[in-house]
C-alpha positions as CSV (number, residue, x, y, z in Angstrom):
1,X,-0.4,-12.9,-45.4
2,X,-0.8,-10.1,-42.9
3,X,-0.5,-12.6,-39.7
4,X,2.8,-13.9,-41.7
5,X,4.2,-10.6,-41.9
6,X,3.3,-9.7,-38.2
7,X,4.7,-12.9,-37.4
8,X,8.2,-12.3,-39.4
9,X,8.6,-8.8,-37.5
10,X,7.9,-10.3,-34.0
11,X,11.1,-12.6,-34.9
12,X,13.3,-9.9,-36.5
13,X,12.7,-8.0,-33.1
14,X,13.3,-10.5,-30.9
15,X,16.4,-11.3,-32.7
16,X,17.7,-7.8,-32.3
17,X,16.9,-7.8,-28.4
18,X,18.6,-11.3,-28.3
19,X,21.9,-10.3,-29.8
20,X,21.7,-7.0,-27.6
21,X,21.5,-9.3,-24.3
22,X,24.5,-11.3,-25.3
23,X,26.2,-7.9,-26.4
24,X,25.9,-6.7,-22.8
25,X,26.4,-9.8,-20.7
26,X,29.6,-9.6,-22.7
27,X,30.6,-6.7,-21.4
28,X,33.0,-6.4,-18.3
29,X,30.9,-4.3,-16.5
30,X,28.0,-5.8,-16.5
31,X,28.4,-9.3,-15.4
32,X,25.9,-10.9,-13.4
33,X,28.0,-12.8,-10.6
34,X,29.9,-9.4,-10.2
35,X,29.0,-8.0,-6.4
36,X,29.6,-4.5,-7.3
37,X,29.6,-4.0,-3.7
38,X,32.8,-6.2,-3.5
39,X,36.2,-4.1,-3.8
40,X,38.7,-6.2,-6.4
41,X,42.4,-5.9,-6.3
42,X,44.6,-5.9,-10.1
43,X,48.3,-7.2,-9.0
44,X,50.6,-8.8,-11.0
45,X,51.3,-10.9,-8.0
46,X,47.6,-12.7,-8.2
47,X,48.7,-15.8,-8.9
48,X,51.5,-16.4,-6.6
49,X,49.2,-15.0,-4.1
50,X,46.4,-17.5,-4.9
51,X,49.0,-20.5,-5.1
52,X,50.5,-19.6,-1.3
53,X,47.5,-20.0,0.1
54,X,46.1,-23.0,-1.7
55,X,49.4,-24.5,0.4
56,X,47.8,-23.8,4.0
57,X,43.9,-24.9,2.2
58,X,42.3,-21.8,1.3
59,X,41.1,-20.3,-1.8
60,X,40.6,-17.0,-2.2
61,X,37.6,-15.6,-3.9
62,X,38.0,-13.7,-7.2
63,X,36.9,-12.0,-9.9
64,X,37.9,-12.1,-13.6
65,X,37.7,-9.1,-15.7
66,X,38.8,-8.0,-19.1
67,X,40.9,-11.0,-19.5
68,X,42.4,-10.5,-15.4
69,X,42.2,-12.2,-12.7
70,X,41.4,-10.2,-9.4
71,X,41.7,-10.9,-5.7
72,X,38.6,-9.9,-3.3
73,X,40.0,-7.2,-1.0
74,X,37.5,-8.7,1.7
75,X,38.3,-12.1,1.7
76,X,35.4,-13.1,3.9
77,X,37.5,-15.5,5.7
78,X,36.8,-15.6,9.4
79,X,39.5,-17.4,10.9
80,X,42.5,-17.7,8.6
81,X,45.5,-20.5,9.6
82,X,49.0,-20.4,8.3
83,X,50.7,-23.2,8.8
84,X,54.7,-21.6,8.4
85,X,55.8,-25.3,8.4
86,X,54.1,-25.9,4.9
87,X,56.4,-23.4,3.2
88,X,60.1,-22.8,3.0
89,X,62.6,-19.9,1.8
90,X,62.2,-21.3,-1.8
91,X,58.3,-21.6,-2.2
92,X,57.9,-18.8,0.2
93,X,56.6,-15.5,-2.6
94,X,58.8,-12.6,-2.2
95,X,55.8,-10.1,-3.3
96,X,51.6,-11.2,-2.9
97,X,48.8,-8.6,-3.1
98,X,49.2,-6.2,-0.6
99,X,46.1,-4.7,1.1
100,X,44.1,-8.0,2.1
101,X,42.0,-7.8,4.6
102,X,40.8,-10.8,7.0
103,X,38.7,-11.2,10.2
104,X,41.5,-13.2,12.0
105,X,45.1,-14.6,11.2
106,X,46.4,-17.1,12.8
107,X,50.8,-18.0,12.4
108,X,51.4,-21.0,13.1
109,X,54.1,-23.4,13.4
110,X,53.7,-27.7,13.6
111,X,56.5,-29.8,14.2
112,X,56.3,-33.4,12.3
113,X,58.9,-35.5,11.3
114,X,59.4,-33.4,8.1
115,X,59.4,-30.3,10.0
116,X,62.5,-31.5,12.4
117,X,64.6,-31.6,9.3
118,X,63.9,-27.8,8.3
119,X,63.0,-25.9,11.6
120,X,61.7,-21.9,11.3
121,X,63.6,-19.5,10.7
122,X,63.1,-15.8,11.4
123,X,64.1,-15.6,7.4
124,X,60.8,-17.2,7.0
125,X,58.5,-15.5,9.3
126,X,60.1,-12.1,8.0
127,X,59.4,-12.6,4.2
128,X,56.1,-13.5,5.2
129,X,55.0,-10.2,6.5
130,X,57.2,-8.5,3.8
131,X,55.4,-10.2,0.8
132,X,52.0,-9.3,2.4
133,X,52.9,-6.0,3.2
134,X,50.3,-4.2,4.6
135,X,47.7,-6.8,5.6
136,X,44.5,-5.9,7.6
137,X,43.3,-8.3,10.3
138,X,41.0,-7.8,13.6
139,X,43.5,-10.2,15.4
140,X,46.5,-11.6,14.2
141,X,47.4,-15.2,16.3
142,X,51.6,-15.8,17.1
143,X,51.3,-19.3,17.9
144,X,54.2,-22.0,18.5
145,X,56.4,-19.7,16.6
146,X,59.8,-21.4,18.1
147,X,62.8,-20.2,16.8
148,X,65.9,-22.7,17.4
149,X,70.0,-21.7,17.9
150,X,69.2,-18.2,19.3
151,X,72.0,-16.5,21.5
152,X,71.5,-17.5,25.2
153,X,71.9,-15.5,28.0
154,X,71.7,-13.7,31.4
155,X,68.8,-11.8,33.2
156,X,69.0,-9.6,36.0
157,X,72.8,-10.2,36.7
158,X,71.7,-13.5,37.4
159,X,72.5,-17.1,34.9
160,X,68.9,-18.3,33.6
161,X,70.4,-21.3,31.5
162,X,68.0,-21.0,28.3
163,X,67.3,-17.4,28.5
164,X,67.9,-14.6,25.8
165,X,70.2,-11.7,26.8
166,X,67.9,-8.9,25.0
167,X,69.7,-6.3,23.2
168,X,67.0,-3.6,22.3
169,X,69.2,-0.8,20.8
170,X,69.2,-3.3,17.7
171,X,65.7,-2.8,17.2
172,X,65.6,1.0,17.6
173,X,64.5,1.8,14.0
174,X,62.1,0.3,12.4
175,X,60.7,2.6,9.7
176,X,61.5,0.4,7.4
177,X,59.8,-2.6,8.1
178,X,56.6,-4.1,6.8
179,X,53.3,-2.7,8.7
180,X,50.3,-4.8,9.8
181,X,47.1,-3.0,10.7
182,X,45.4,-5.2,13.5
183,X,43.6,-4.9,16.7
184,X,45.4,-7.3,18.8
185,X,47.7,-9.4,18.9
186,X,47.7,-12.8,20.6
187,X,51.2,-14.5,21.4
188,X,51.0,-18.4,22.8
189,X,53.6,-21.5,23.1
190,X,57.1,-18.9,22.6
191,X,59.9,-18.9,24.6
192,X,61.4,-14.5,25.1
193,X,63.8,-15.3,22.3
194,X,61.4,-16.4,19.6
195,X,59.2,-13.5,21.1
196,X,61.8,-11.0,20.3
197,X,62.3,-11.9,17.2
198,X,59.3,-12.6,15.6
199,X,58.2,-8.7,16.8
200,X,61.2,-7.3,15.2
201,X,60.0,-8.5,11.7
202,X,56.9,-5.9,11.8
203,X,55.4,-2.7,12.3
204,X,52.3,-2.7,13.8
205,X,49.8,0.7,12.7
206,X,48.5,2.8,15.4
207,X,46.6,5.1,13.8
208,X,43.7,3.6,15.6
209,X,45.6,3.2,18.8
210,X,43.7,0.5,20.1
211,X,46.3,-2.2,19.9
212,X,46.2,-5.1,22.6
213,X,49.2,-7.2,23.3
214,X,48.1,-10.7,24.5
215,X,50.4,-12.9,25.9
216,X,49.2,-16.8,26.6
217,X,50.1,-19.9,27.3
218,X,53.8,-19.6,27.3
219,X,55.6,-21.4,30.3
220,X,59.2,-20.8,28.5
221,X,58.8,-17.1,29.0
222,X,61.1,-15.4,31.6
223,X,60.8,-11.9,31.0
224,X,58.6,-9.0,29.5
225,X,61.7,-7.5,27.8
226,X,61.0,-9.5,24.9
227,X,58.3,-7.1,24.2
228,X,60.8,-3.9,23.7
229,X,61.6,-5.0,20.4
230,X,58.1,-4.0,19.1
231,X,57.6,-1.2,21.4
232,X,55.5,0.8,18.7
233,X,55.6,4.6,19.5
234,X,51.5,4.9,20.6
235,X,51.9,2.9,22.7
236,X,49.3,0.2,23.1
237,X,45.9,-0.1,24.8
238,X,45.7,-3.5,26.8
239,X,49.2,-5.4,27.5
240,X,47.5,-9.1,29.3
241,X,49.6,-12.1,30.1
242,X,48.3,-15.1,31.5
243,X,49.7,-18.7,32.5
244,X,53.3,-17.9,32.5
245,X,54.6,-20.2,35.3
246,X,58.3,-19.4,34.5
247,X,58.0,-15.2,34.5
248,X,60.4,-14.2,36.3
249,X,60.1,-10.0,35.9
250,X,57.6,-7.7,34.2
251,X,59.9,-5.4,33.5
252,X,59.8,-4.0,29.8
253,X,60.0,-0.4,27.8
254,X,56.1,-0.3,27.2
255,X,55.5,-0.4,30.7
256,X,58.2,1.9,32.5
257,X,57.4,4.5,29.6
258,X,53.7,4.7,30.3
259,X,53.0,3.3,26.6
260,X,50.5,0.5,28.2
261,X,47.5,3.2,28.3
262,X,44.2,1.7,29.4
263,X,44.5,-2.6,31.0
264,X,46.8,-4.2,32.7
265,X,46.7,-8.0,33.4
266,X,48.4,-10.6,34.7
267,X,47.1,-13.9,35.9
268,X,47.9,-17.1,36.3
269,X,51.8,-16.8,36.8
270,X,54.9,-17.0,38.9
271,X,53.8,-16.0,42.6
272,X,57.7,-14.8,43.1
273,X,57.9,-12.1,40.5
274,X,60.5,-9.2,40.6
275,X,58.7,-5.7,41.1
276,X,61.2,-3.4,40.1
277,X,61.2,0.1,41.6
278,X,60.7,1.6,38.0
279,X,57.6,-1.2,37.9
280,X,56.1,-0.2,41.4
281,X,56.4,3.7,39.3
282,X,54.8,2.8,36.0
283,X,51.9,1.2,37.9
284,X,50.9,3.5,40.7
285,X,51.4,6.6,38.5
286,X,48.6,6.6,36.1
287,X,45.1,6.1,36.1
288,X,44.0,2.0,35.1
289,X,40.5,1.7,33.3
290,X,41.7,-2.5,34.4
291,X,44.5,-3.3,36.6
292,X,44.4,-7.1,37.2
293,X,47.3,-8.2,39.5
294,X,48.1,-11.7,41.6
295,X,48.4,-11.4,45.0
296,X,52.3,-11.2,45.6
297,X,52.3,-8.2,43.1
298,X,49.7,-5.9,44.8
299,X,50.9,-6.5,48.1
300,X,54.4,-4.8,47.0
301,X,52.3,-2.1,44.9
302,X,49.9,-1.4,48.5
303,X,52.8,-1.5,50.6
304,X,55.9,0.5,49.4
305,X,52.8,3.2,47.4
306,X,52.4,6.4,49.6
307,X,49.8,8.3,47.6
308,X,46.2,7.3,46.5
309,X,46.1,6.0,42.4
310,X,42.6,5.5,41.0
311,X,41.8,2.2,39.1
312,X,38.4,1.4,37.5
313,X,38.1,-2.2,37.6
314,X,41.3,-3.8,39.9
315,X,40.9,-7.4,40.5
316,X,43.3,-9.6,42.8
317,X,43.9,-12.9,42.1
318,X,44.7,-15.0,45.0
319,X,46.0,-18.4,44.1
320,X,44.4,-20.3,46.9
321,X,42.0,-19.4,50.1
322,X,45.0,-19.5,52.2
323,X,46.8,-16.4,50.1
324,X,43.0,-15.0,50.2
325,X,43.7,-14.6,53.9
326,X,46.8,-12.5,53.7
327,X,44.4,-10.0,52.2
328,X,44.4,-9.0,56.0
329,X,48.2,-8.8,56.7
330,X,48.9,-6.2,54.3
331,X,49.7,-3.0,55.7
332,X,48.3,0.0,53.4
333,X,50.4,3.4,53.2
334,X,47.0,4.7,51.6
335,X,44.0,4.1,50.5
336,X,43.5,2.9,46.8
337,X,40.2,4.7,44.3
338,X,38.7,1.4,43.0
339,X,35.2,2.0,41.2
340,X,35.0,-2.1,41.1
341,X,37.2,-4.6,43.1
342,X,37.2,-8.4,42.2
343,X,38.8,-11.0,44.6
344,X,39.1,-14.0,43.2
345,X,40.5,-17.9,44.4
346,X,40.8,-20.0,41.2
347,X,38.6,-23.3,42.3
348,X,40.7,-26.9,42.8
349,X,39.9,-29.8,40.9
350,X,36.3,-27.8,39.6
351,X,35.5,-27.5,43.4
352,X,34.0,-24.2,44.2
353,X,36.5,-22.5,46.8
354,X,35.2,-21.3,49.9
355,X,36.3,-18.7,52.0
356,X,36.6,-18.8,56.0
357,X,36.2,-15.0,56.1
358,X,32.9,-13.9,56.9
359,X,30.7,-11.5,54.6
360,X,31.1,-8.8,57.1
361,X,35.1,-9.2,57.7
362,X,35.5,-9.7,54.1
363,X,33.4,-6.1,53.2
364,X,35.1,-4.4,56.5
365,X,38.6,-5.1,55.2
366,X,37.4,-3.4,51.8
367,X,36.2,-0.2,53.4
368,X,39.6,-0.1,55.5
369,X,41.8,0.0,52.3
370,X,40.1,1.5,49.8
371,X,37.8,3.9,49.0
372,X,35.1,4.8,45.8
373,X,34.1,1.6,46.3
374,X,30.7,0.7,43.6
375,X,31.0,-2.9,43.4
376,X,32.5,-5.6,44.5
377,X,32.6,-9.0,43.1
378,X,33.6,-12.0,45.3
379,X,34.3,-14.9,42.7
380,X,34.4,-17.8,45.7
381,X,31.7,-18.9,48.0
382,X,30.8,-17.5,50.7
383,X,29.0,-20.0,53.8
384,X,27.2,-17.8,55.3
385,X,24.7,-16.6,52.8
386,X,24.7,-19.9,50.3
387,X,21.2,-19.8,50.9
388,X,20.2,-16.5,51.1
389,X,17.0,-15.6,49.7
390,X,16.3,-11.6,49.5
391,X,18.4,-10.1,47.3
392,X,19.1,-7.0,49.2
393,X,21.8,-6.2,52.0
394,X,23.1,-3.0,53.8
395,X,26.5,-2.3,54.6
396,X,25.9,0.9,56.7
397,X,27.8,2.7,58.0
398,X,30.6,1.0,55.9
399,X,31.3,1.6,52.2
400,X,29.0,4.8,51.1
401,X,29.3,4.2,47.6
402,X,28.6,0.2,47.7
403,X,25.6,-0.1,45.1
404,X,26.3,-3.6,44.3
405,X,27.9,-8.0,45.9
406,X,28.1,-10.2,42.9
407,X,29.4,-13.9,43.5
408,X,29.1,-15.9,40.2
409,X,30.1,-19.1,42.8
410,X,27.2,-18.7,45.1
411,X,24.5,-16.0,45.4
412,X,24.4,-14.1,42.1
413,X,23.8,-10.6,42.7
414,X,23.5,-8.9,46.2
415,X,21.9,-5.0,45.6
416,X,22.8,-2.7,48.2
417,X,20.3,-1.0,50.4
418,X,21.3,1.5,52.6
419,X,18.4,2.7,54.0
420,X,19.6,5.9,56.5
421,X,21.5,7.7,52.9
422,X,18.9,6.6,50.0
423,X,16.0,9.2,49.1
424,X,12.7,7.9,50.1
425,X,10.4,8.2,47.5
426,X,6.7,9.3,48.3
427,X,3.4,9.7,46.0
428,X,2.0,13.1,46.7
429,X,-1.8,11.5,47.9
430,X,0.2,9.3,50.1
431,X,2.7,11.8,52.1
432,X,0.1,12.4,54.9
433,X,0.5,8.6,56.0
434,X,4.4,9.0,56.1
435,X,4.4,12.6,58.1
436,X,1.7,11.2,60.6
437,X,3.7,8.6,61.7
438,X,1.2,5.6,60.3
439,X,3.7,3.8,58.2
440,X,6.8,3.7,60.7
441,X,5.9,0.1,61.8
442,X,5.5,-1.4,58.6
443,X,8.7,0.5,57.1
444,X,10.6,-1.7,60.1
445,X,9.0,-5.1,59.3
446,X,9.7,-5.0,55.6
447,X,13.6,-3.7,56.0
448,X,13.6,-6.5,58.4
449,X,12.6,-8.8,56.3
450,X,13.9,-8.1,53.5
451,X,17.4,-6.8,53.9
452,X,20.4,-8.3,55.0
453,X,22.4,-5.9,57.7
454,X,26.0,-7.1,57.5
455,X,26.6,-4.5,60.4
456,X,23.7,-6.0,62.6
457,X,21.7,-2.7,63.5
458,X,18.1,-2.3,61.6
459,X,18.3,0.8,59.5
460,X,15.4,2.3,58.0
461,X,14.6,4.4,55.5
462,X,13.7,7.8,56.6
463,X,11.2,8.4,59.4
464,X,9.5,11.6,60.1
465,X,10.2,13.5,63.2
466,X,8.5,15.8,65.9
467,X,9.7,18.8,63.3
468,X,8.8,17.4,59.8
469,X,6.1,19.6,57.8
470,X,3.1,18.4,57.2
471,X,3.0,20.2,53.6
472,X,6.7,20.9,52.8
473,X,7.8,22.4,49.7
474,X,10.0,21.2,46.7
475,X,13.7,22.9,47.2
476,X,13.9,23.6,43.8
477,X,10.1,24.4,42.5
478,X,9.0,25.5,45.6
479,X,5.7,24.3,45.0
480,X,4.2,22.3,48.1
481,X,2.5,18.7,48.7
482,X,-0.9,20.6,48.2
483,X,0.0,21.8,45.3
484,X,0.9,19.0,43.6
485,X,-1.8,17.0,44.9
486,X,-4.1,19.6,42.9
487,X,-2.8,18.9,39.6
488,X,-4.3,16.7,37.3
489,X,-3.0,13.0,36.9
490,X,-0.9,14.0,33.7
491,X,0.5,17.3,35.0
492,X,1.2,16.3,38.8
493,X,5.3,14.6,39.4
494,X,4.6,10.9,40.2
495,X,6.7,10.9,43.3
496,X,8.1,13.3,45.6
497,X,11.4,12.1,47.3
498,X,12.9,13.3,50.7
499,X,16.4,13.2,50.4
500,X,18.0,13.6,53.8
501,X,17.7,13.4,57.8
502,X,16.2,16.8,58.3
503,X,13.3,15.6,56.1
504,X,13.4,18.2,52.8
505,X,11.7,17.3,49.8
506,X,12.2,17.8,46.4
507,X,9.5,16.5,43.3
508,X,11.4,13.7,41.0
509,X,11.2,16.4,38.0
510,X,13.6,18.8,40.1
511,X,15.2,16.0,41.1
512,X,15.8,14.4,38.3
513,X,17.0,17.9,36.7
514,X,19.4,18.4,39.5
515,X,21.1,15.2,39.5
516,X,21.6,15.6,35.8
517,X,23.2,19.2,36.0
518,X,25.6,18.1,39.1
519,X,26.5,15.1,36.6
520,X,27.6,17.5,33.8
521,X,29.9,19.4,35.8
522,X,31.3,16.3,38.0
523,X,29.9,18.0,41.2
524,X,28.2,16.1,44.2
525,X,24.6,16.1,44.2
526,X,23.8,17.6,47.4
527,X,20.3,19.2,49.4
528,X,20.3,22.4,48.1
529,X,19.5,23.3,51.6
530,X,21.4,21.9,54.2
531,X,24.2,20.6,52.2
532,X,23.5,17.3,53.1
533,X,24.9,14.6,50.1
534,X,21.9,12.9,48.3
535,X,22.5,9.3,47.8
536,X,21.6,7.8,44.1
537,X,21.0,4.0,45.2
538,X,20.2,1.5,42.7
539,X,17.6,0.5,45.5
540,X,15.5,3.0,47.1
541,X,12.2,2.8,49.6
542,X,8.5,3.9,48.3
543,X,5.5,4.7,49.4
544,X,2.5,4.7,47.5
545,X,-1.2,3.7,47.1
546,X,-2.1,0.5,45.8
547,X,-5.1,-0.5,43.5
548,X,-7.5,-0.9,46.7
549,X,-6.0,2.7,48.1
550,X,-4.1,1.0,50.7
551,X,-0.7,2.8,51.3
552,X,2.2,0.9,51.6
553,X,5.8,0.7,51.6
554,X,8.4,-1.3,49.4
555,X,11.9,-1.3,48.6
556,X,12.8,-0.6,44.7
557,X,14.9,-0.3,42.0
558,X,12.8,1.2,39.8
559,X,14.4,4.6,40.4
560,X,18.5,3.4,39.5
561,X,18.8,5.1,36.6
562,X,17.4,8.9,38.3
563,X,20.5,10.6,36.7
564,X,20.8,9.4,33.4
């Protein structure tokens, strides 16, 4: 009887617990395939919203709650397609949830035999971004969105048969358009007319001002102008167009108002475009972070420009090896600040293009039209050093700031090695072999062998003199060779570097400190003594004791990052 009544407890308790369970799983906020870490939106446009883009084969995840169905704000979708020829005015919704937000979004039209009969309208494409008001993207994709029976025109005073005559003024305001919040946004297969209009049905946000323009793939364009009916009023960060055979002007509002703030780029077009006076202005009047630029383009810019403009990363794109070579016919008014210059000859029929310039013509004509000069990247082959085995060159006395030759085509990476202008870098126990004299030989032999001297002359790294101390001082610490030598391992500066001709020394802790301080306040990093300017190579020589005790010398990179 007592294990009966146990027994009839244990089941009136497990009853309760039972009922409790499917009281709570009951409950809308406690459903177990809820991610509460996934935002849901309530609309009353759900399923309209779901049913549009069922139409183009997607289904969007959801949620239902209290008797509602809810869309996922993050729809986890990574590359999102919209195939505009699927819908029409009719089953086109006039309001979907607003607020989406998608990795990529890609608006396309496909003709097909149905869509002849019922080609896009700008209607279409502009209830589109009304209905989904709002909508968050990284990129949003413009593809093949042609737009038939637009007015036809003139550009430039001149008849262009199939061109749009732009008239901006009509898309002055635009406050009351739909906004998309986006990164970039890539335009491919439209002619300037479809362009125009297709920009004129949005507002993009700029809050982030980050916004790239992309422009691809589009032989039926004529003329940037097609642009100025988005010109948003941040302006934009990259504007890049790219295999337009047909472009006939870059002329546009984004560019003569200074809107395009950081990259430039254009590649692959028309070798004849029209540089405009208020172009040649907009570019040589503001400092580029990337200025990419064919041939034709930059000569005008190099040519009718009388004052130095600094660019970060210019490349010029020279359509074939025989417009490489009219590199050297261009007659600069002055030099151009480039931190990084790429050349570049597109290769024929996958051949690897070859240059006839030599290495050392090629780098002269560099040095003799522009200065600032950190790398240089040479996107052809050069004969000369196909087989090249060290990996070091020096382009003394040329190019002072040269630190690195890249050629993805045929050598890979050239570092530069200018011996006469990088610090020397010496272990304390071994400076008595450098001052005597003991190493000069061997310094010779290994820069020989080792380094490529575009300029001819052997250069070495610096060599002491009748005058140079025999226990110099640091020119910060002012402590000398003898007294670092007395330290213990942990506490003594692993090197001590002599950074110019006359042959002062400072240890890499006060060197290290300097270079850092000059850094902060943009100054050059200089001997504090004679003024002289201290090179910060990515390759410098050292001198130190090996495992045996033998000293010897070696060039290094292990001392390219002294000023970070």
């Amino acid at each position: 009887m007592h294990l009966l009544s146990e027994l009839t407890a244990c089941t009136r308790t497990l009853t309760i617990i039972l009922i409790l369970l499917e009281s709570l799983s009951a409950s809308p906020f406690c459903s177990p395939w809820v991610d509460p870490a996934v935002i849901y939106l309530g609309s009353p446009y759900t399923k309209q919203t779901l049913a549009f883009f069922r139409v183009s084969g997607y289904e969007l995840p959801t949620e239902k709650r209290a008797g509602e169905v809810r869309l996922a704000k993050n729809t986890k979708i990574s590359q999102l397609e919209i195939r505009l020829d699927r819908y029409t005015l009719e089953t086109m919704p006039e309001h979907m949830v607003q607020g989406l937000v998608f990795d990529s979004v890609t608006l396309q039209y496909k003709e097909t035999s149905t869509t002849m009969q019922k080609p896009l309208s700008k209607e279409l494409v502009a209830k589109f971004f009304r209905a989904l008001d709002g909508l968050h993207m990284s990129a949003l994709y413009l593809d093949n969105l042609s737009i038939p029976g637009l007015e036809r025109g003139t550009l430039w005073g001149k008849k262009t048969g199939k061109l749009l005559d732009l008239d901006t003024r009509k898309y002055a305001t635009k406050a009351s358009l739909p906004s998309i919040h986006t990164k970039k946004i890539t335009i491919q297969h439209m002619s300037d007319a479809s362009i125009t209009e297709v920009l004129s049905c949005f507002n993009a946000d700029m809050s982030l001002n980050v916004l790239g323009i992309y422009i691809r793939n589009a032989p039926e364009l004529t003329t940037l102008r097609c642009l100025d009916s988005f010109n948003p009023k941040g302006g934009i960060s990259v504007l890049s167009v790219d295999n337009t055979a047909n472009l006939a002007s870059i002329d546009c509002a984004l560019l003569s108002s200074n809107k395009v703030r950081d990259v430039f780029q254009l590649q692959r077009t028309n070798r004849k475009l029209y540089l405009s006076p208020e172009m040649l202005q907009a570019i040589t009047s503001k400092h580029w972070k990337t200025l990419v630029l064919p041939l034709e383009i930059w000569e005008c810019v190099a040519k009718r420009t009388n004052e130095s403009f600094v660019v970060d990363d210019l490349t010029i794109d020279c359509d074939c090896v025989k417009n490489f070579d009219a590199l050297w016919n261009i007659k600069y008014r002055a030099k151009q600040s480039v931190k990084r210059l790429t050349l570049t000859i597109p290769p024929k029929n996958t051949s690897k293009p070859t240059s006839n310039k030599s290495l050392k013509e090629i780098l002269t004509m560099i040095d003799s039209c522009f200065v600032d000069v950190e790398e240089v990247e040479l996107d052809f082959v050069i004969r000369e050093i196909r087989g090249f085995e060290t990996r070091s060159i020096c382009v003394e006395p040329r190019l002072p700031k040269l630190k690195c030759l890249l050629s993805t085509q045929a050598f890979g990476c050239l570092y530069v090695f200018n011996p006469t202008r990088s610090i020397l870098w010496i272990a304390p126990n071994a400076y008595s072999d450098w001052a005597s004299g003991k190493l000069n030989e061997e310094m010779k032999k290994v820069c020989l062998k080792n380094i490529l001297f575009i300029y001819g002359t052997l250069r070495t790294p610096f060599l002491p003199t009748t005058y140079t101390k025999q226990n110099p001082t640091c020119v910060e610490c002012h402590k000398s060779v003898n007294d670092f030598n007395g330290l213990g391992e942990k506490s003594k500066p692993k090197y001590l570097g002599i950074v110019c001709k006359s042959g002062h020394m400072a240890c890499i802790i006060c060197l290290k400190k300097l270079a850092k301080k000059k850094r902060e306040v943009k100054e050059p990093l200089c001997c504090p003594i004679c003024d002289s300017e201290i090179s910060l190579a990515d390759i410098n020589g050292a001198i130190a004791p090996d495992e045996m005790g033998m000293v010897y010398f070696k060039s290094t990179r292990a001392f390219k990052n002294l000023a970070s």
